[in-house]
C-alpha positions in Angstrom: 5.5 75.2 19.7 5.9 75.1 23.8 2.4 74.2 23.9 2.8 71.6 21.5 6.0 70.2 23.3 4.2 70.5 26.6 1.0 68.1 25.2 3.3 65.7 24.0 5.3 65.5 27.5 1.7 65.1 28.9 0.6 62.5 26.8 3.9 60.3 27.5 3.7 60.7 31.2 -0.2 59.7 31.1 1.1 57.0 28.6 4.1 55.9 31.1 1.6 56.3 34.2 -1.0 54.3 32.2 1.5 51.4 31.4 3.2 51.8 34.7 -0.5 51.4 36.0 -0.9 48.7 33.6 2.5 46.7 35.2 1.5 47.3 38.4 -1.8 45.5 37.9 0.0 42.7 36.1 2.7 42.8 38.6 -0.3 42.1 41.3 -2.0 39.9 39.5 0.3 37.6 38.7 1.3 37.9 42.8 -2.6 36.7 43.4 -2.3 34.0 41.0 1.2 33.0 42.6 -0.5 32.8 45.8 -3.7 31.8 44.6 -1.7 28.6 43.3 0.4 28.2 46.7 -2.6 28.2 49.0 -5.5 27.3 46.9 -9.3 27.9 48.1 -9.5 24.3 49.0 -6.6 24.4 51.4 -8.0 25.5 53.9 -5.8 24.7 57.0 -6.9 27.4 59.3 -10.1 28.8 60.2 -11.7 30.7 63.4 -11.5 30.0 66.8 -15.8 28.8 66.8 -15.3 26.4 63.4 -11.7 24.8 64.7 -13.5 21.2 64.2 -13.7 20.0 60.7 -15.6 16.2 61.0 -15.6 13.3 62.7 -15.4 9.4 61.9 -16.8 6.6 64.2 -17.2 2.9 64.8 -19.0 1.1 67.3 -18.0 -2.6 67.9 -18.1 -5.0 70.9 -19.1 -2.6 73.5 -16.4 0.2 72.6 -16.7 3.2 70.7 -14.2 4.7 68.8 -14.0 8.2 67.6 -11.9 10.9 65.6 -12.0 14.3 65.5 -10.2 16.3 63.0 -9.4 19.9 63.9 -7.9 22.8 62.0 -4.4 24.0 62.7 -4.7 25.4 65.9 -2.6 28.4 67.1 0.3 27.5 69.8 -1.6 29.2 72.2 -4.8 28.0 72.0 -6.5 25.4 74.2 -5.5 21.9 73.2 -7.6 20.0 75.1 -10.7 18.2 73.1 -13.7 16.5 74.6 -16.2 14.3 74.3 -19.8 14.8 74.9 -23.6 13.1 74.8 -26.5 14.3 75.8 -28.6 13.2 78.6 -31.8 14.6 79.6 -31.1 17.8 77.4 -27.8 18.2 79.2 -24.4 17.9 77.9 -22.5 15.2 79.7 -18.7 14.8 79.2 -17.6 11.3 79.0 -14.2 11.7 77.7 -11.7 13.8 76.7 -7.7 14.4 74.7 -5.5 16.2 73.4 -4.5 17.1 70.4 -1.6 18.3 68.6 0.4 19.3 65.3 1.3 17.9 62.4 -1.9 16.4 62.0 -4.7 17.8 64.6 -6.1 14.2 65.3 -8.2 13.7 68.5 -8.8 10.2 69.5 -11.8 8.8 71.9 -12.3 5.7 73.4 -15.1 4.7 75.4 -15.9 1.3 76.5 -18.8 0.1 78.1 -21.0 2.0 75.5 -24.5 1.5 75.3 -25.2 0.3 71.4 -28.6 -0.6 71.9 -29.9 3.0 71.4 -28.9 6.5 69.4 -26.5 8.7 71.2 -26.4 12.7 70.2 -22.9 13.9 70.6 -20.6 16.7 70.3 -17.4 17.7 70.2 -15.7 20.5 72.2 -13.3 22.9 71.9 -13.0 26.0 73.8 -16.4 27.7 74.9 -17.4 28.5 70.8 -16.4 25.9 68.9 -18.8 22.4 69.1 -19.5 20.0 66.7 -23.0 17.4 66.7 -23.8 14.2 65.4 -25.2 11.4 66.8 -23.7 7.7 67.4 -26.6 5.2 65.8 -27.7 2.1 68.1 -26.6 -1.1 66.5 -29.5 -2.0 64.0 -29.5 -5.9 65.2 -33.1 -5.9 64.6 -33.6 -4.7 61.4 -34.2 -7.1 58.6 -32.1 -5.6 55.9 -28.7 -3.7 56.5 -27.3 -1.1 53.9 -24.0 0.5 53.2 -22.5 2.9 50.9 -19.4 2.5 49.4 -17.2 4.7 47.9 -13.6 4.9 46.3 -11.3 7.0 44.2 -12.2 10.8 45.4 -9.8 12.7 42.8 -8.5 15.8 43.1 -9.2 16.9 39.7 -12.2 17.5 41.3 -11.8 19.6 44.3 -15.1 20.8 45.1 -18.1 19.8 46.9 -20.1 16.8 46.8 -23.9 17.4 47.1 -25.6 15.3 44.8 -23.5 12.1 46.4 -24.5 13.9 50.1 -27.9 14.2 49.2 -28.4 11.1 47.8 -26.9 9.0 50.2 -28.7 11.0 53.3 -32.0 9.6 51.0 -30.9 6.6 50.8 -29.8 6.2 54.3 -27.1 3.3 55.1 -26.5 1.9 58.4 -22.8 1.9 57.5 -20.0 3.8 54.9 -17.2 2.2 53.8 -14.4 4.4 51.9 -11.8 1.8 50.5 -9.3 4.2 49.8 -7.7 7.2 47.8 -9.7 9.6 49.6 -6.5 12.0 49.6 -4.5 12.4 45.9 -2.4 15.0 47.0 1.2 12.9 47.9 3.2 15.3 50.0 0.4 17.4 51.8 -2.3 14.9 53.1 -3.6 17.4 56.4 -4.9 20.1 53.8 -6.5 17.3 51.8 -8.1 15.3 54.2 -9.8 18.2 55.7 -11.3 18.4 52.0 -12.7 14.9 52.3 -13.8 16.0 55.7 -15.8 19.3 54.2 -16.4 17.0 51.3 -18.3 14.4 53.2 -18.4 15.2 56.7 -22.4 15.2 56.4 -22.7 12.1 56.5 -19.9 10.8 58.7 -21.0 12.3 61.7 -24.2 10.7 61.7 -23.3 6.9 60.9 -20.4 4.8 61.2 -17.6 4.7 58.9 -15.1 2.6 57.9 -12.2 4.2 56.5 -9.2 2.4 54.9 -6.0 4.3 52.8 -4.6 3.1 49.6 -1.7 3.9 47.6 -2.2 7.9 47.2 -3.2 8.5 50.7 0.0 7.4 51.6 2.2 9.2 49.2 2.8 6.9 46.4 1.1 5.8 42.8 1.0 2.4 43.4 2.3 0.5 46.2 3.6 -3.1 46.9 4.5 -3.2 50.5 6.4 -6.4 51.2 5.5 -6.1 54.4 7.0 -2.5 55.4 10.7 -3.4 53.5 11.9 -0.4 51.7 12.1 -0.9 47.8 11.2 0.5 44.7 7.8 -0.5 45.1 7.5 0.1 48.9 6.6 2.6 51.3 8.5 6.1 50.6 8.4 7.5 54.2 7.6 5.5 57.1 6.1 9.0 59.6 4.5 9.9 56.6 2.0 6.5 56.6 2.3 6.5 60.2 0.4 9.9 59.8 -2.2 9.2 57.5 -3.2 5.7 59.1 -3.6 7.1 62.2 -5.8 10.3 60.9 -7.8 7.5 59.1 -7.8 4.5 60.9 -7.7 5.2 64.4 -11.1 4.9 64.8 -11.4 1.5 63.4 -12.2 -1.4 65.9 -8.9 -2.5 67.3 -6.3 -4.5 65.5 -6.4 -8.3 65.3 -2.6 -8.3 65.5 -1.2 -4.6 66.5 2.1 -5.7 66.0 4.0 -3.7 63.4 6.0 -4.5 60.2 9.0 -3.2 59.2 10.4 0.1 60.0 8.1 0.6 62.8 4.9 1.2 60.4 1.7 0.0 61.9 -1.5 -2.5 60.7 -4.8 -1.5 61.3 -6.9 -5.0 59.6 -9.6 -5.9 61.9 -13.5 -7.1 62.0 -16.3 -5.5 62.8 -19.9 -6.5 63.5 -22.7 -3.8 63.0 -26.5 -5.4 62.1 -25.6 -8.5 62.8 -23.2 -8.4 59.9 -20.1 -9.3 60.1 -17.2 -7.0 58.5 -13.4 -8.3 57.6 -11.6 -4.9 57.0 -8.3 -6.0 55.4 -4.8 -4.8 53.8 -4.7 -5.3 50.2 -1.2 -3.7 49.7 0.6 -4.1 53.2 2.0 -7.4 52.7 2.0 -7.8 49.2 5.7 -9.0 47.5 7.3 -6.1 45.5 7.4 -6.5 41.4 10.8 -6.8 41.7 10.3 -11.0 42.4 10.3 -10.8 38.5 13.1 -11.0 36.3 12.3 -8.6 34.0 14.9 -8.2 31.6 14.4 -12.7 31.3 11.3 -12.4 31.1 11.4 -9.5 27.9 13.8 -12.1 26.7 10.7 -14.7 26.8 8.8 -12.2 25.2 7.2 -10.8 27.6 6.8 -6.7 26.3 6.6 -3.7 29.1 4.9 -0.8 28.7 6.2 0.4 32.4 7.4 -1.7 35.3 3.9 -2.5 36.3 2.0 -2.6 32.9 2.8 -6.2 30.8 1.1 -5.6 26.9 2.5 -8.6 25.7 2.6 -12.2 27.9 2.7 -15.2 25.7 1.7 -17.1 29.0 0.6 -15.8 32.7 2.8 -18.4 34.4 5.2 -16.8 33.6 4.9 -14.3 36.4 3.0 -16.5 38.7 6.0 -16.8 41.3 4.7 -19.6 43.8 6.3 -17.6 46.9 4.5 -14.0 46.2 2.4 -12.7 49.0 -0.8 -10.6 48.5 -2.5 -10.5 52.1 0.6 -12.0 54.1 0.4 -15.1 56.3 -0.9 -13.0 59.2 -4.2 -11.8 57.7 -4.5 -15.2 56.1 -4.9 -16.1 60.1 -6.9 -13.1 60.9 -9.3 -14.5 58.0 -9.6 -18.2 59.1 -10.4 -17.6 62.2 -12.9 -14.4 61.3 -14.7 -16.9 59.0 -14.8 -19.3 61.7 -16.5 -17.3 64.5 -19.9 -15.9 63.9 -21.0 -14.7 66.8 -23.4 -12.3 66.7 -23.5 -12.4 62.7 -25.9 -13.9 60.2 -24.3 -12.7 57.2 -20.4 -12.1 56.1 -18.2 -9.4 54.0 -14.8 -8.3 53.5 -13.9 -5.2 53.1 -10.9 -4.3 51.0 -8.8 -1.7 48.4 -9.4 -3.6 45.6 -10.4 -6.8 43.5 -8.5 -10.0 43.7 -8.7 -9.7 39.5 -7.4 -8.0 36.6 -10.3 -6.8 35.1 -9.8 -3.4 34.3 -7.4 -3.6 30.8 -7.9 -0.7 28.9 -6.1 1.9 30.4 -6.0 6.5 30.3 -6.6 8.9 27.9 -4.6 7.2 25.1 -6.4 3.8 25.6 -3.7 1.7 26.2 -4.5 -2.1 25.7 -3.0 -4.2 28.8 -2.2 -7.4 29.0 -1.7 -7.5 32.6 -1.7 -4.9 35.5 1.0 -5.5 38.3 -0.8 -3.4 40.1 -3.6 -5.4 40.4 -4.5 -7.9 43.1 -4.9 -10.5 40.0 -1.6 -10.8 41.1 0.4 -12.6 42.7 -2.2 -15.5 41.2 -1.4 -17.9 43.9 -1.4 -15.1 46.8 -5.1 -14.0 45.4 -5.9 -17.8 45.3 -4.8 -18.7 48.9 -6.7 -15.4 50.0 -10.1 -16.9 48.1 -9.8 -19.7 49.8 -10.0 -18.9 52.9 -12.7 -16.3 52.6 -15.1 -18.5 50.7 -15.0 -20.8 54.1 -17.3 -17.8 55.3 -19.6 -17.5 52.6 -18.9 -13.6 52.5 -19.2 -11.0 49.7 -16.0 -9.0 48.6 -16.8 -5.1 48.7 -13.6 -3.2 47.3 -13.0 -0.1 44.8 -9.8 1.1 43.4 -10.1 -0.1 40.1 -11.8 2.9 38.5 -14.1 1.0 37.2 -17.5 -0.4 38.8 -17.1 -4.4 38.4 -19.5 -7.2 39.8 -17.4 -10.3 39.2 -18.0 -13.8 40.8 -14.2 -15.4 41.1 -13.0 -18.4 40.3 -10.0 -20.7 41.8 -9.8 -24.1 40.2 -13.0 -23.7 38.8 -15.6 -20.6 37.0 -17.2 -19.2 39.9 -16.7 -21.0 43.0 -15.4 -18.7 45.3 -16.9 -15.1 45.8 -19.1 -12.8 44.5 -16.7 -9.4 44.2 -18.0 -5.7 43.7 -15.9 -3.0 42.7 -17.8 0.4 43.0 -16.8 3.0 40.5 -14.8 6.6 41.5 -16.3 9.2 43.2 -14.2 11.1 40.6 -13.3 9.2 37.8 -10.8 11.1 36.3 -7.7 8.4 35.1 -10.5 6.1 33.1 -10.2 2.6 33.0 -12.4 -0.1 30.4 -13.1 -3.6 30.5 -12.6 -5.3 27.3 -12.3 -9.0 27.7 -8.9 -10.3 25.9 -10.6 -13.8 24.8 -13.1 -14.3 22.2 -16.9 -13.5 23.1 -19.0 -16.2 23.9 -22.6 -16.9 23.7 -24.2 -15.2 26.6 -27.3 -15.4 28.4 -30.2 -13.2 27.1 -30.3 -10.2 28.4 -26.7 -9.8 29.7 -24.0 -7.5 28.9 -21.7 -7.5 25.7 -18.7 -8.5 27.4 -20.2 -10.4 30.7 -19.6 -13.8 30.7 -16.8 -16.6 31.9 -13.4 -15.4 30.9 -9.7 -15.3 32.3 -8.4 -12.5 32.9 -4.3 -11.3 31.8 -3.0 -13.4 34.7 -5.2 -16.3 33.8 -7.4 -16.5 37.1 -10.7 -17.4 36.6 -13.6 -14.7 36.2 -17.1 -14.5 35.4 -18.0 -10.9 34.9 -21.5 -10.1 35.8 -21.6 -6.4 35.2 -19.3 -3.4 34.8 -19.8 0.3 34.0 -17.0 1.2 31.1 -17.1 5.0 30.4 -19.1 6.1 27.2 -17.5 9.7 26.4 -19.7 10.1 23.6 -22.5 11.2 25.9 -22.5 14.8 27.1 -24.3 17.5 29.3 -26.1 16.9 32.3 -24.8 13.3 31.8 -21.1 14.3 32.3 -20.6 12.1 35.3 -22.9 8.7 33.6 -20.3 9.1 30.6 -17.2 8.9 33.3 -18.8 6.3 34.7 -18.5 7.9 38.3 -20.8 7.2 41.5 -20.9 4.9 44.2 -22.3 1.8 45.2 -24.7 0.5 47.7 -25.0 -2.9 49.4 -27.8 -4.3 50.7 -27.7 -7.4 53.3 -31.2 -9.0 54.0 -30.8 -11.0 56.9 -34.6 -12.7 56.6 -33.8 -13.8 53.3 -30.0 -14.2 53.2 -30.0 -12.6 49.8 -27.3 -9.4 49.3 -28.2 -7.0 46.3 -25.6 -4.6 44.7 -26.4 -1.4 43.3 -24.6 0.8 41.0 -25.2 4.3 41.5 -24.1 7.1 38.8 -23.3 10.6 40.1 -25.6 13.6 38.7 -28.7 12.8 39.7 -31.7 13.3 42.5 -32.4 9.8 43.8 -35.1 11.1 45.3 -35.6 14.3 43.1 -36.3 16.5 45.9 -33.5 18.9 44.2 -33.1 16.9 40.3 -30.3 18.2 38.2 -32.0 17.0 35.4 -35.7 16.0 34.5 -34.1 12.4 33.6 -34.8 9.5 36.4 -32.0 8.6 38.1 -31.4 5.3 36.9 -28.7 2.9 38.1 -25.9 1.9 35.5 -26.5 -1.1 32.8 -26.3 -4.5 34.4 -27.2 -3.2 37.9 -28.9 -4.5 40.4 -26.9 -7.7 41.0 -28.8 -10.0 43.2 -27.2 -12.7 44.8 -27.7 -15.8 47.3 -25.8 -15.5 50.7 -24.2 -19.3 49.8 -23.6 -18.3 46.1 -20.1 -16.6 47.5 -19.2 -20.7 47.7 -19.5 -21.6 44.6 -17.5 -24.6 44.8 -19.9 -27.6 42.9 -20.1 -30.6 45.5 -19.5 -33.7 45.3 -21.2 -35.2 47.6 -23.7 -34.3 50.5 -23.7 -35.1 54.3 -27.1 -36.2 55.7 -29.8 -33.3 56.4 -29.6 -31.6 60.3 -32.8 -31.9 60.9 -32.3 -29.6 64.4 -34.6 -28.8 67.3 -34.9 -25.9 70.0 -32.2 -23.9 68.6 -33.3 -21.5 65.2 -30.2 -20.5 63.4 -27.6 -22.4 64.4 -24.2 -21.7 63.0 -23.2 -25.2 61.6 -19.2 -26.1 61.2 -18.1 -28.5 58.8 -14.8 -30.2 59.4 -12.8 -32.8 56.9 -11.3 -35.4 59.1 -8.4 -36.8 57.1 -7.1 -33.0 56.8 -8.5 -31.8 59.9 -9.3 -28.6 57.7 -12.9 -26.2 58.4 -14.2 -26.5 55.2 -16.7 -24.0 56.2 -18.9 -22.3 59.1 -22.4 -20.9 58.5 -25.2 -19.6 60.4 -27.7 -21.2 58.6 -31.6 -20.5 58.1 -34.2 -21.8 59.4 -33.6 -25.9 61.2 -33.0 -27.9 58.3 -29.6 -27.8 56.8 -27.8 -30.6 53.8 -23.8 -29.6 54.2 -22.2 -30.1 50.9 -18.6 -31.7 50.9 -15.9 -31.6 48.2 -14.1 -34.4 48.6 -13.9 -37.9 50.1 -13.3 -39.2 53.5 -15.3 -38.6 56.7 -16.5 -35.6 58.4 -17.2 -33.9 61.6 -20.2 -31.3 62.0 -20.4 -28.7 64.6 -23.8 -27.2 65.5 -23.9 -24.7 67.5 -21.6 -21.4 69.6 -19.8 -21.9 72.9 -20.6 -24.6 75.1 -23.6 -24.7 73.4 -22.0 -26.8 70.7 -23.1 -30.4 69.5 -20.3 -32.5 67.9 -21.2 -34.6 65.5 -17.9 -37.1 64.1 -17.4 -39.9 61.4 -20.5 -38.8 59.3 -19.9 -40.3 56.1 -21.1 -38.8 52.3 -24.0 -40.1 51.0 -24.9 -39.7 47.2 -26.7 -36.8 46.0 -29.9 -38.8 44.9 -29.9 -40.2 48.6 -31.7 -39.1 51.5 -31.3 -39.4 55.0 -31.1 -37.0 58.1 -29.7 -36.7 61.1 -31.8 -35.3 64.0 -30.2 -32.8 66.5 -31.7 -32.1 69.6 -30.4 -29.7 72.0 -31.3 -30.0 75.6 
């Protein structure tokens, strides 16, 4: 019987050490996962001494570069100091350097007097271990046609890496990379998540220039209307917060046009920029933009009108009903910054603007649930007349709208008073398009060329402007495997700007496959997404049907010009162009006289009271410059 009591005692204490064992294990697991959770493998904010320098982001404009570093956390005694090197004559030659310092381990370089007419390799120092290369390109002035990549909408339901967008953008090779915002998703903690886009995509940073612009979730909210830095319910949540994010972004953007802040002491970063002889408007969307609360919403649901959320309208028995005449999108400050950038082309032969997102509404099936919109609030369809004053002034230029945000890839040409005579507009689709977005036009279907898309065509979109969509990428869930990111409708888009024939052709580029199949994910070609390539003319981007002409510039010893035309009863630019070739008909839109500029700087030959002449007529006017 002792033996018998003493086996049972031993097989509960190897059953209590067994589940004790067993609690243990579960106790540290559930420790890892706890901290596993707190400081995910992608949140990497530390690393050693030699790797302290995570990427950089450049721009080169008007003789000055301007570069940023991002660093890792550095320890409070470590070296702080952070230079800037190029090589020359296979030595290292500093020619600048900063320092840097917590919360968010930004170093900033500026060097004028650079030399952009040839490739630069450069470094970064920290230390004695820790370098990082790249190399600064020469402005491609002389090459006929001028590419760039752009990307929006980097989710972080997707934290990992990126290498079939790296490798096929290092194929494909552009001159220039424009993000147009929510690189970062994450809206209290943007230094972790930024050095992911930085890990993400720092391949191709360091080696070409970049413009970077933030959106709403860089800077801590869903969706933002910033009235201009006010505080609201729509507004800017924390004033050091966007301070911090634009500068870790932004700073190495050509300088502002107007540096002066907005409200509470939150700064503007819209500027231009001119790389190939292209000329680049980099805007705020969302800065100046009037808050939602300019509605009356609880009159308005007495109209009718039917919210799903604040922002979301499914029912509006009329858009004019929240057209409010006074509503801002870009702000009378970037409305100046754009007249004056359409204006001046020096050393450009082509025009774009660079932006968050559409000014349209196209997007109107919305999530998981497939919510049918009306209208989006959130969209730059509205304010209608704040997207119409905008349109205006950049048609003057001729110059394609590049933008993203949207979720959804889009090539729309945008109306004003008419279907399609202001710009072209293209929307790339998400690098990670996790919150899905459709277009399904809310009017009837019309006949359509052959050939085109279901739902392309001349429509209006919830807020009545006027669109012509000319292709988009909706998601097809029903497709599955390799094809994952084709059915999300993720990717990128690439631009491509040829200067000898003044034609600009938009690609749509899923994710998933090899463009050049050096390393294919699939044996499927990697084909670009229905509807795609849109090819357009450089003038297409004014639309505007004439109605009238001014006699032909028949124009000697000067190839190129940039020709100004002015209406004299207004006194208004009713557009600049560099145009191509020596013989140019300027096409008016109203009545009354006109005066012609032909020309840059003192080189400039006036021409006044030139009258319309009917489109059936013919005559010139020779001009000759000494």
């Amino acid at each position: 019987m002792a033996r018998i009591r003493i086996k049972r005692v031993a097989r509960t204490l190897l059953s209590l050490m067994v589940v004790t064992t067993l609690a243990a294990a579960l106790i540290v697991g559930v420790s890892r996962v706890r901290a596993r959770l707190r400081n995910p493998p992608w949140k990497v904010t530390q690393v050693p001494e030699d790797e302290v320098i995570c990427f950089t982001l450049y721009t080169v404009h008007d003789g000055v570069l301007k570069l940023t570093a991002q660093l890792y956390e550095l320890p409070a005694e470590a070296d702080h100091t952070v230079r800037l090197q190029v090589k020359k004559a296979d030595h290292w030659t500093q020619i600048a350097e900063t320092q840097v310092s917590g919360p968010d381990w930004v170093a900033l370089f500026r060097v004028e007097g650079w030399d952009s007419t040839r490739d630069h390799e450069y470094r970064v120092a920290h230390g004695d271990s820790a370098f990082y290369t790249g190399l600064i390109r020469g402005d491609p002035v002389d090459k006929e046609e001028i590419v760039v990549a752009a990307f929006t909408g980097n989710s972080n339901a997707d934290r990992g890496p990126r290498p079939d967008v790296i490798q096929n953008v290092t194929h494909q090779d552009p001159d220039l990379l424009f993000f147009s915002g929510d690189q970062v998703y994450d809206h209290h903690d943007h230094f972790a998540s930024w050095l992911l886009f930085g890990r993400q995509f720092g391949e191709i940073t360091r080696n070409r220039p970049t413009v970077v612009i933030p959106d709403d979730h860089d800077v801590g909210v869903r969706n933002l209307w910033g009235e201009g830095g006010e505080p609201g319910p729509g507004g800017y949540k924390d004033p050091d917060y966007v301070r911090m994010v634009e500068k870790a972004q932004t700073s190495h953007l050509p300088d502002p046009y107007n540096p002066t802040p907005i409200e509470r002491g939150i700064g503007v970063y819209y500027t231009s920029m001119t790389w190939g002889r292209i000329g680049f408007a980099i805007i705020e969307d969302r800065k100046f933009k009037s808050q939602i609360d300019v509605l009356d919403r609880q009159a308005l649901e007495q109209e009718g009108v039917e919210f799903a959320r604040p922002d979301h309208i499914e029912e509006l028995p009329d858009p004019q009903m929240v057209d409010v005449p006074t509503a801002t999108l870009l702000g009378q400050r970037q409305l100046t910054f754009l007249r004056d950038w359409t204006a001046d082309w020096t050393g450009q032969d082509m025009k774009a603007v660079l932006s968050q997102a559409p000014f349209a509404a196209p997007a109107n099936v919305h999530g998981p649930t497939r919510q049918r919109l009306e209208a989006d609030l959130d969209t730059n369809g509205w304010p209608q007349r704040g997207r119409e004053r905008a349109l205006r002034e950049m048609r003057k230029g001729f110059a394609l709208h590049i933008n993203g945000d949207q979720h959804l890839a889009t090539v729309i040409h945008q109306g004003v008073d008419d279907w399609g005579d202001a710009a072209y507009s293209f929307s790339m689709p998400s690098v990670v398009n996790h919150y899905r977005r459709w277009w399904k036009p809310l009017e009837p279907e019309r006949d359509l060329p052959e050939g085109a898309l279901e739902h392309a065509g001349q429509y209006r979109d919830g807020f009545g402007n006027k669109v012509t969509m000319v292709a988009y990428a909706n998601p097809d869930l029903s497709r599955r495997g390799y094809d994952k990111w084709r059915a999300q409708a993720a990717g990128y888009g690439l631009i491509r700007f040829n200067k000898r024939t003044r034609q600009i052709r938009m690609e749509c580029w899923p994710r998933g496959c090899a463009v050049a199949r050096t390393d294919a994910v699939t044996d499927q070609d990697c084909e670009q997404y229905p509807g795609w390539p849109v090819t357009i003319a450089q003038e297409d981007n004014y639309g505007r049907q004439p109605v009238g002409y001014l006699p032909t510039l028949e124009i000697s010893d000067a190839e190129d010009p940039v020709v100004q035309v002015i209406h004299e009863p207004s006194q208004e630019i009713v557009y600049t162009l560099r145009i191509n070739g020596t013989s140019y008909r300027p096409r008016v839109f109203g009545a009354g006289s006109y005066t012609i500029k032909v020309g840059e700087g003192e080189s400039t030959l006036v021409l006044k009271g030139v009258e319309p002449i009917a489109p059936e007529a013919s005559a010139t006017i020779p001009v000759v410059f000494d």
